[in-house]
Structures are given as structure tokens and as C-alpha cells.
Phi, psi and omega in degrees: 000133163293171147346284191322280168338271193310329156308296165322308181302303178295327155269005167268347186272002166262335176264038196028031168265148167274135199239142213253320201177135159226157183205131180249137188234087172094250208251339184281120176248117171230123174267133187232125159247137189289058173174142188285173183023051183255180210291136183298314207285332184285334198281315175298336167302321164313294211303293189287345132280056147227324197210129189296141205287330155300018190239348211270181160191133189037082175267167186226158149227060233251155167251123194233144160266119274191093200041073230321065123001318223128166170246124166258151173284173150206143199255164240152119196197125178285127210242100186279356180294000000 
């Protein structure tokens, strides 16, 4: 797991979401939280204590189903570092 990944985790896991899975692909960063609807501007706040916001492009927050599962939230974000 990288920095990055392992930074992500750990903050959204200090702010009490449970967290399923972050991964990265090329520049693409994605967080799956074991839980629905939750709010963007709070998830993007995280997001952003981690990873500097000019660094950050087209992030998402979407609620999805995430291996039939269940609806998980999930953050999504292009990653310039």
C-alpha cells in the first residue's frame, strides 16, 4: 500500500468512517466507505487533509453498489503528485 493509500485510510478511519478499500490506478484515487449517503463537502474535507487541494482534480462522491454489497459511499479523485 502507499503513503497516499495508507494517509487516506487513516483519515477517514480518525473520523469514524469505516473504510472498505483505497486504491490507486495510474493518477486515480478511489475510497470506498462502508456507508451510505454520506455528506461530500465533509468527505472532501478529508480528502484535503491529506492531499493538497491543487493537487487534487474532478473529485466525486457518489453512493454506489460496490460487490453486491450493499450502497457504499465512494470518493474518487484524479491525483497530480
Amino acid at each position: 500500500m502507499s503513503e497516499l493509500q495508507a494517509d487516506l485510510r487513516a483519515a477517514f478511519e480518525d473520523e469514524g468512517y469505516d473504510v472498505d478499500d483505497v486504491t490507486v490506478n495510474r493518477d486515480q484515487v478511489r475510497v470506498v466507505l462502508l456507508a451510505e449517503g454520506e455528506s461530500a463537502s465533509d468527505l472532501e474535507a478529508i480528502t484535503y487533509g491529506v492531499v493538497d487541494e491543487d493537487d487534487v482534480l474532478t473529485m466525486n462522491v457518489t453512493t454506489e453498489s460496490v460487490d453486491g454489497q450493499g450502497l457504499s459511499t465512494v470518493v474518487t479523485f484524479r491525483h497530480r503528485g
